[in-house]
C-alpha positions in Angstrom: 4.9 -85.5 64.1 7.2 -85.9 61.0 8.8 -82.8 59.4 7.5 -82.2 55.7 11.2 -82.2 54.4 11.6 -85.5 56.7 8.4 -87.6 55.2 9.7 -86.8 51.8 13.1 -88.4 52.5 11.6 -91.0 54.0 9.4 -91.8 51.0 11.8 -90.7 48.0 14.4 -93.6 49.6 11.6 -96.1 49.7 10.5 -95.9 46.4 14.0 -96.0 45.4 14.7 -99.2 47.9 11.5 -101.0 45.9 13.0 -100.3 42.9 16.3 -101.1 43.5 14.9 -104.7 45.0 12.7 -105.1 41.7 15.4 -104.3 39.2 17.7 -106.8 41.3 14.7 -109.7 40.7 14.5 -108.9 37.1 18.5 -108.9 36.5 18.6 -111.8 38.5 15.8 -114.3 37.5 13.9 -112.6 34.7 17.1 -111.8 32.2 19.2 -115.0 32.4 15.5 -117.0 31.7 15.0 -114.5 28.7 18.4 -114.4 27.0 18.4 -118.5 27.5 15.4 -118.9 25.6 15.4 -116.2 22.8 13.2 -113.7 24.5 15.2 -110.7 24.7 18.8 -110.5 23.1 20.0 -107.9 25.8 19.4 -108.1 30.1 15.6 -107.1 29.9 17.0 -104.4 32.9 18.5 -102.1 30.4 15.9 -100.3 29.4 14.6 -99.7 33.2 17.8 -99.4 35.3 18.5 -95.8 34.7 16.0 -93.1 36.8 13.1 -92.3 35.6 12.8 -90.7 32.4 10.0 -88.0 31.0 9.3 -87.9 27.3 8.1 -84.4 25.9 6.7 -84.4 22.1 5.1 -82.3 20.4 5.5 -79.9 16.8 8.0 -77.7 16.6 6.0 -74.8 17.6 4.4 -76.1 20.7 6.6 -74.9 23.3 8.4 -77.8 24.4 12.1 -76.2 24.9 10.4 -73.1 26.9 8.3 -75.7 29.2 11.6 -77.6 29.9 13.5 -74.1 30.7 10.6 -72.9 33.0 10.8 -76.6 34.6 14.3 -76.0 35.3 14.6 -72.7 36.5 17.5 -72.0 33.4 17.6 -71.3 29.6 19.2 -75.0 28.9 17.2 -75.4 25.8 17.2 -73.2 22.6 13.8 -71.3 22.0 12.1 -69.8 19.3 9.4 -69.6 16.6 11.3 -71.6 13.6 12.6 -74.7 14.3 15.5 -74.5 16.3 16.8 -78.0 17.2 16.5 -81.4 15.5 18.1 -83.1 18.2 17.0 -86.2 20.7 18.6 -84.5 23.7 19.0 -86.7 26.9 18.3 -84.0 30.1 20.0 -85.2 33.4 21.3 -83.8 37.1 24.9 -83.5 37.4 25.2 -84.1 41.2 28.9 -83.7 41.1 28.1 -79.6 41.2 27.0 -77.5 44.4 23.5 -76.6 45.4 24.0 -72.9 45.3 25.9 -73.3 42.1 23.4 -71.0 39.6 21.8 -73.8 37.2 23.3 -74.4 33.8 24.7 -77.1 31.5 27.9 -78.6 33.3 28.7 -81.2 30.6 27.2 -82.3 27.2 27.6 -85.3 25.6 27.5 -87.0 21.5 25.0 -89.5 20.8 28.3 -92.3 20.2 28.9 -91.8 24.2 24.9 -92.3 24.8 24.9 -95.4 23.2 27.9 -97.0 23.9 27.9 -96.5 27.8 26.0 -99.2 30.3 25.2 -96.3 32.5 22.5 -95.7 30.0 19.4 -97.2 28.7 19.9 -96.7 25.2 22.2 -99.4 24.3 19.0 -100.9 21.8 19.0 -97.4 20.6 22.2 -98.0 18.0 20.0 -99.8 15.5 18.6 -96.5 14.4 22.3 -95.5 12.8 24.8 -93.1 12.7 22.1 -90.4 11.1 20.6 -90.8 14.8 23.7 -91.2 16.7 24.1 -87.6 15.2 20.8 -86.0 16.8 21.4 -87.9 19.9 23.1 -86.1 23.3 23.5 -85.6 26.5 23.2 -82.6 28.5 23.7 -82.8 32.6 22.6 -79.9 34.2 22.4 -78.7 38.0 18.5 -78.6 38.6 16.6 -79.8 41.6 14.1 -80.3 39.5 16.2 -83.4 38.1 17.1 -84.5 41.4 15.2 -87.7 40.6 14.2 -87.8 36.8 15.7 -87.1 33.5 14.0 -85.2 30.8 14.1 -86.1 27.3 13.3 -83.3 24.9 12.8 -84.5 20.7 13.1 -82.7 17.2 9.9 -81.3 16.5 6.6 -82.4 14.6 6.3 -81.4 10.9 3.8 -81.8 8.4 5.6 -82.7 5.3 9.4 -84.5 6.2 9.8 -88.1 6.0 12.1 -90.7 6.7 14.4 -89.5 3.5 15.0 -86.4 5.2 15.7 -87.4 8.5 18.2 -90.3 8.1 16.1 -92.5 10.0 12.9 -93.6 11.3 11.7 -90.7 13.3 8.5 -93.0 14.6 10.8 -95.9 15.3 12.7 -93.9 17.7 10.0 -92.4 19.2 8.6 -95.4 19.9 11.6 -97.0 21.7 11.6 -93.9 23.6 7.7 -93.9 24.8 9.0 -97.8 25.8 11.7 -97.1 28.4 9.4 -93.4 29.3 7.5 -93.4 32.3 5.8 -90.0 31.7 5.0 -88.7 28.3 4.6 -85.3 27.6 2.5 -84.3 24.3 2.0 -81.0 23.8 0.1 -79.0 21.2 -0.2 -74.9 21.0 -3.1 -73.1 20.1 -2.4 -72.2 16.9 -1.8 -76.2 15.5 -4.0 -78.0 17.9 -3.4 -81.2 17.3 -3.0 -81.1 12.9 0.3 -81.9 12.5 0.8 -85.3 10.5 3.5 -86.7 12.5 1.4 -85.7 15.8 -1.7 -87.7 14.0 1.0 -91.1 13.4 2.7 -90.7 16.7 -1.1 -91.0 18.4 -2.9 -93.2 16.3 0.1 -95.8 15.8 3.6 -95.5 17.1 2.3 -94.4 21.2 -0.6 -96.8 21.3 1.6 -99.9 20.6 4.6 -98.7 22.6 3.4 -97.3 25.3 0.4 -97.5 28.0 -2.2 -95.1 27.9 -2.2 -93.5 31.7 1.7 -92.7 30.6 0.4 -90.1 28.2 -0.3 -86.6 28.9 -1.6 -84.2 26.7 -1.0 -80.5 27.3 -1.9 -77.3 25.7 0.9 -74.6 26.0 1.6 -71.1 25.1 -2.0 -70.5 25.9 -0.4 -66.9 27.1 -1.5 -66.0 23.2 -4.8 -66.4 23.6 -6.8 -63.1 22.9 -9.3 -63.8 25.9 -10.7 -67.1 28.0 -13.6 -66.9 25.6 -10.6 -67.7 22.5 -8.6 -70.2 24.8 -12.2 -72.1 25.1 -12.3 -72.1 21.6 -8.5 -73.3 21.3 -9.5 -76.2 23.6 -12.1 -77.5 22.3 -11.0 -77.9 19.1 -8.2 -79.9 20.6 -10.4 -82.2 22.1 -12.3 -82.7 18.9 -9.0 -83.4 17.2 -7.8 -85.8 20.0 -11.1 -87.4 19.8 -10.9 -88.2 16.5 -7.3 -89.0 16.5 -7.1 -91.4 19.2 -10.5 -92.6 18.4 -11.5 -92.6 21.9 -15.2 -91.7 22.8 -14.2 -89.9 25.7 -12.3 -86.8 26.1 -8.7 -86.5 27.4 -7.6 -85.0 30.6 -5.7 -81.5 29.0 -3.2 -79.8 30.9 -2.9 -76.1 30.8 0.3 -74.4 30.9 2.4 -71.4 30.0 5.4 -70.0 30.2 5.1 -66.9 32.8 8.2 -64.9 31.8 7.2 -65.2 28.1 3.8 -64.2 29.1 5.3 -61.2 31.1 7.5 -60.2 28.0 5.3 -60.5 25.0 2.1 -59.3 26.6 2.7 -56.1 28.3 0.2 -54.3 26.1 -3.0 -57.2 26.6 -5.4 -58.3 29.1 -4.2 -61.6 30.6 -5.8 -61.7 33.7 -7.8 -64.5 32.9 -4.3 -66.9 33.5 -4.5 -65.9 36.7 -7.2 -68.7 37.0 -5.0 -71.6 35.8 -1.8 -71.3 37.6 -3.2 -74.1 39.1 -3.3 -75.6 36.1 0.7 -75.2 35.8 1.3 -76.7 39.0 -0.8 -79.8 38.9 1.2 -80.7 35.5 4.7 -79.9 37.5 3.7 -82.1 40.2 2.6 -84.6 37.8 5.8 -84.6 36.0 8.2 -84.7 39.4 5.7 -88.1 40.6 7.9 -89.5 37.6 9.6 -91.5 40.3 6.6 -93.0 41.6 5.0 -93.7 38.1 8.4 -95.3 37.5 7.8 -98.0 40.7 4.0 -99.0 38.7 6.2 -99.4 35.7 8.6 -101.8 36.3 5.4 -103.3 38.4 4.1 -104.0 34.9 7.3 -104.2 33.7 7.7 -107.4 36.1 4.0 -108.5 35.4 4.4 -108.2 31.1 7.9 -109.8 30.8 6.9 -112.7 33.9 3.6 -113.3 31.7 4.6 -113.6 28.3 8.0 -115.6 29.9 5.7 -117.6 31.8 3.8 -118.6 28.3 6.8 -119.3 26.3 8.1 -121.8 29.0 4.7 -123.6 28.9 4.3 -123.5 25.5 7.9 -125.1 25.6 7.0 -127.7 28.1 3.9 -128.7 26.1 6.4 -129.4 23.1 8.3 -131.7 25.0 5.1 -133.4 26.3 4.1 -134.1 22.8 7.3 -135.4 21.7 7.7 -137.4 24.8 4.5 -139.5 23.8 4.6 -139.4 20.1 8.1 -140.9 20.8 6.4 -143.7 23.0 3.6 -144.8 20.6 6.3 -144.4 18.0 8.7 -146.5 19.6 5.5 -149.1 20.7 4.8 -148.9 17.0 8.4 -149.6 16.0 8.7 -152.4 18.4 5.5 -153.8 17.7 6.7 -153.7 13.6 9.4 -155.2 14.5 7.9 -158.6 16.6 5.6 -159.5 13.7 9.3 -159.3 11.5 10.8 -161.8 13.3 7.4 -163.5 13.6 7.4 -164.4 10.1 11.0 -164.6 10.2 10.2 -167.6 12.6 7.7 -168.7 10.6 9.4 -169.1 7.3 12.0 -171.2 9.1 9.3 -173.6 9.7 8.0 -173.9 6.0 10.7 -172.9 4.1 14.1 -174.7 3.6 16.9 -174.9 3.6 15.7 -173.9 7.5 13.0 -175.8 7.6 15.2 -178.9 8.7 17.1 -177.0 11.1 17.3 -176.7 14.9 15.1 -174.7 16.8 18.0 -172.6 18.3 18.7 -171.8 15.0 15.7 -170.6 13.6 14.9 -168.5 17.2 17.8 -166.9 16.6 17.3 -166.1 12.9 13.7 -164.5 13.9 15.7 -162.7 17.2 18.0 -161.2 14.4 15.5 -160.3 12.2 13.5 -158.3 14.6 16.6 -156.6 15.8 17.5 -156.1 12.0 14.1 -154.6 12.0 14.2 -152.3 15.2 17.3 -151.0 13.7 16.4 -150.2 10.0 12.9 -148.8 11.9 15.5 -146.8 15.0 17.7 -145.1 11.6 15.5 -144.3 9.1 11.8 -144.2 10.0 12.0 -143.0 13.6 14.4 -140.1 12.1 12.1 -139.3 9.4 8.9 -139.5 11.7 10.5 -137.1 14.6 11.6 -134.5 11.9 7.7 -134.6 10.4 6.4 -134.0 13.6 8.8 -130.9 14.4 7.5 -129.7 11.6 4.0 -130.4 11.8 4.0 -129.3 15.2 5.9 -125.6 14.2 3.3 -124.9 11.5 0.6 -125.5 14.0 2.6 -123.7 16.7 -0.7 -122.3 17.8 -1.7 -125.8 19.1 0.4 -125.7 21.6 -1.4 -123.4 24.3 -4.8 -123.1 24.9 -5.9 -119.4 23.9 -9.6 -119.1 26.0 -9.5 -115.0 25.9 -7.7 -112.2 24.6 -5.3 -111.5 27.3 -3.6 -114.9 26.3 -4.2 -114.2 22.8 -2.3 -111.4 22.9 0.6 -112.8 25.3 0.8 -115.3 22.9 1.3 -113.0 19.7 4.2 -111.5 21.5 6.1 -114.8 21.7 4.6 -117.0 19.0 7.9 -115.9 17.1 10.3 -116.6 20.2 9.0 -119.9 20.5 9.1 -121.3 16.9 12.5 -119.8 16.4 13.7 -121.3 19.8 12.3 -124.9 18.6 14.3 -124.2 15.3 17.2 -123.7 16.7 17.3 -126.1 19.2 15.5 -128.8 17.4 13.0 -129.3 20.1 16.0 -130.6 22.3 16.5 -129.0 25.6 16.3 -129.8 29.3 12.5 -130.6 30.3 13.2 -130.5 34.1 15.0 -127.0 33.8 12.7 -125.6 31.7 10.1 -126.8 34.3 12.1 -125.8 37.3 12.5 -121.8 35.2 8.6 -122.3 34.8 7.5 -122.3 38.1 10.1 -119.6 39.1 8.5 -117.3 36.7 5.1 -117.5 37.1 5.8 -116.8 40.7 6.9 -113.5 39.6 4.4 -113.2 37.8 1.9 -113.6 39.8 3.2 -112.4 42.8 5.9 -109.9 41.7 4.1 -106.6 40.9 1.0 -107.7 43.4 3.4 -107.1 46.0 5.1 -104.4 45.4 1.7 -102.6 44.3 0.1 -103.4 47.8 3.3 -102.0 49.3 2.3 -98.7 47.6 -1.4 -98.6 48.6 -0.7 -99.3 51.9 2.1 -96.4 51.7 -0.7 -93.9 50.9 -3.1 -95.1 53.2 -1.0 -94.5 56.2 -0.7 -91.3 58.3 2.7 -89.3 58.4 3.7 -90.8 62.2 3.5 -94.1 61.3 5.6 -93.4 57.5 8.4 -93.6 58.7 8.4 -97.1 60.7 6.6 -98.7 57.7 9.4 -97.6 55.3 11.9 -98.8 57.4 10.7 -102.2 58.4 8.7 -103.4 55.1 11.6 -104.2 52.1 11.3 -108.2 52.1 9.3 -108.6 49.4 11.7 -109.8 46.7 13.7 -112.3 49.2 9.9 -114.0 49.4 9.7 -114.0 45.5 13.2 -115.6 45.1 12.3 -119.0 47.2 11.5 -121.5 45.2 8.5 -122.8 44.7 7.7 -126.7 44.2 6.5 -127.8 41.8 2.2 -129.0 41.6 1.3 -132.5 41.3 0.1 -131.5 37.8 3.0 -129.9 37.1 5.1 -132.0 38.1 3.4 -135.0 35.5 
């Protein structure tokens, strides 16, 4: 039988070998492919190489700096009623410190070393300015608890400030940060469930389009203040009612309940709380939820792998289908051309016959004054008309871009309103000319990812559950092939190939 501690090795150094494998197969075949072609304009692995990363959001008064203390065993973050920080701060562990060391903040960072260091997955962070770069640093503390996440912790919600008196785009940032998150954290308290404008934009808009939907997690804290379980009832369901109006779903959200048990200790000495008693399960499902961060992180970059391989995979074929196009308008043009210039020399030859002072001249001479004339032809046609016909059809074909893949559901509809832009602007700036057989060759490499890529790695993971503790510990050491497969070419398909 496998010890507890022994199993959890075991698995926390296999997820960490699949990830290491995947982020290998995106910096090796995914990023060169996107950068060539205008997809991305950094390696698409710098927003997923770092560990994983927890998100926590919420209005100022929701509790967020207590929850992140009580998660780390320390006072790290600054507490209380008012607003008391309007900084992005980046939570890490500082494994350079001993494990008996008492926990605390060992180093601390300015936003200007966050985004300027490839450690980090912030470099596509600097766009927001130097207002941001301001409220943006870097704390590394000594927690277990951070063993194998980071925690990011943001200025609270408010009801009235705006862009003007921030510095910058406060939904913006969020957003980039819900991108590169593999946990988010939103948390309301009971005395603002859930009306706080920026809360309301962050839902409705800035999360939805950012971020996937089983990455959010909605959590009611400081429900210590409840007068009874009869008022926290009340508290909760107007939370759902506001989160169902909010997000517009029909159903209602999973809520997590949580608290912060010294505060509740301190500030309710005098109060019946003995109802908590019956949620401190509550507490510890949304700890374990938050420390399986790691795991969440491997079905990430699965549908990391599967989004980027996708819409990559559709802007190479919409590429390929360019080239198609301009390969045989370029034939009938040519045939066209050629054809034009026959019936010149034709009548050329013709008007040799009739017309003197030819008329009376060898036949050598006149085939060669109706050979030059359809080579005059062929060239006037080769300088002028073929030039003017190929630039019309770039253009007609970029202003009917949409032409250029079939669109039969939504799925592609949507792939393809990710990378219409990529694709016309790539056409622009290459004129349509680039090489047909690499671009095929870079095709059939990443729909193999594709398709493949986070199939694999997802079956790896079922089959990781499904097995019992004995046999853990063989499987983890004997299954990591699964991006060597992905990185053998595949040959190309008779249609393909056409």
């Amino acid at each position: 039988m496998v010890a507890p501690d022994e199993k959890s090795m075991y698995r926390d150094n296999y997820i960490k070998a699949l990830r290491t494998e995947m982020l290998e197969m995106v910096a090796e075949q995914l990023s060169p492919v996107a950068i060539r072609y205008g997809y991305s304009e950094v390696p698409l692995e710098t927003t997923i190489k770092w560990k994983p990363q927890v998100l926590v959001l919420g209005s100022y008064s929701s509790g967020k700096s207590t929850l992140i203390n009580e998660f780390l065993g320390a006072p790290i973050q600054a507490t209380g009623q008012a607003p008391t920080d309007d900084s992005f701060t980046v939570i890490t562990h500082d494994d350079t410190q001993s494990a008996d060391a008492p926990v605390q903040v060992t180093e601390s960072r300015d936003g200007k070393f966050l985004l300027h260091d490839s450690e980090y997955p912030f470099e596509t962070l600097r766009k927001h300015g130097q207002r941001f770069a301001a409220h943006f640093r870097l704390k590394k503390v000594n927690s277990p608890f951070l063993r194998n996440l980071a925690i990011i912790d943001t200025p609270g919600m408010l009801d009235s400030i705006t862009e003007r008196d921030r510095g910058y785009n406060y939904q913006e940032v969020i957003g980039d940060f819900a991108q590169i998150a593999d946990l988010v954290l939103v948390l309301f308290d009971p005395h603002k469930a859930g009306t706080v404008r920026e809360i309301h934009t962050s839902l409705r808009e800035t999360l939805p389009s950012r971020t996937f939907e089983d990455r959010v997690l909605f959590v009611l804290n400081r429900i210590d203040e409840c007068a009874s379980m009869i008022d926290l009832l009340r508290v909760y369901g107007t939370l759902c009612w506001n989160l169902s109006q909010i997000t517009g779903r029909k159903d209602i959200p999973m809520i997590h309940l949580t608290y912060s048990s010294q505060d509740a200790a301190a500030n309710n000495k005098n109060r019946d709380i003995s109802y908590l008693g019956y949620l401190e399960n509550q507490r510890e499902e949304l700890k374990k939820a938050v420390l399986q961060a790691p795991r969440y992180r491997l079905d990430n970059l699965a549908a990391f792998v599967e989004t980027h391989g996708e819409r990559l995979a559709h802007l190479l074929e919409a590429l390929i289908s360019y080239r198609k196009r301009l390969r045989n308008f370029k034939m009938r043009s040519f045939a066209a051309g050629f054809a034009g210039s026959l019936l010149a020399g034709s009548m050329a030859f013709v008007l040799t016959l009739v017309a003197p002072p030819l008329a009376g001249t060898d036949l050598i001479i006149k085939l060669a004054a109706a050979g030059g004339t359809t080579a005059l032809a062929l060239l006037i046609w080769a300088f002028t008309v073929r030039s003017f016909s190929l630039n019309r059809f770039h253009r007609r074909t970029l202003k009917n871009c949409d032409d250029l893949t079939p669109l039969p559901n939504q799925t592609r509809r949507d792939s393809w309103d990710a990378i219409r832009d990529k694709v016309v602007n790539y056409l622009r700036s290459t004129n349509g000319k680039f090489p047909l057989r690499e671009t095929r060759r870079e095709f059939n490499t990443i729909r193999k990812i594709h398709q493949h890529g986070s199939k694999d790695i997802r079956e790896a993971l079922r089959e990781l559950e499904g097995i019992s503790d004995d046999q853990e510990v063989e499987f983890t050491q004997g299954q990591l092939k699964l991006v060597e497969n992905l990185r053998r070419p595949t040959p190309p398909t008779t249609s393909e190939a056409s």
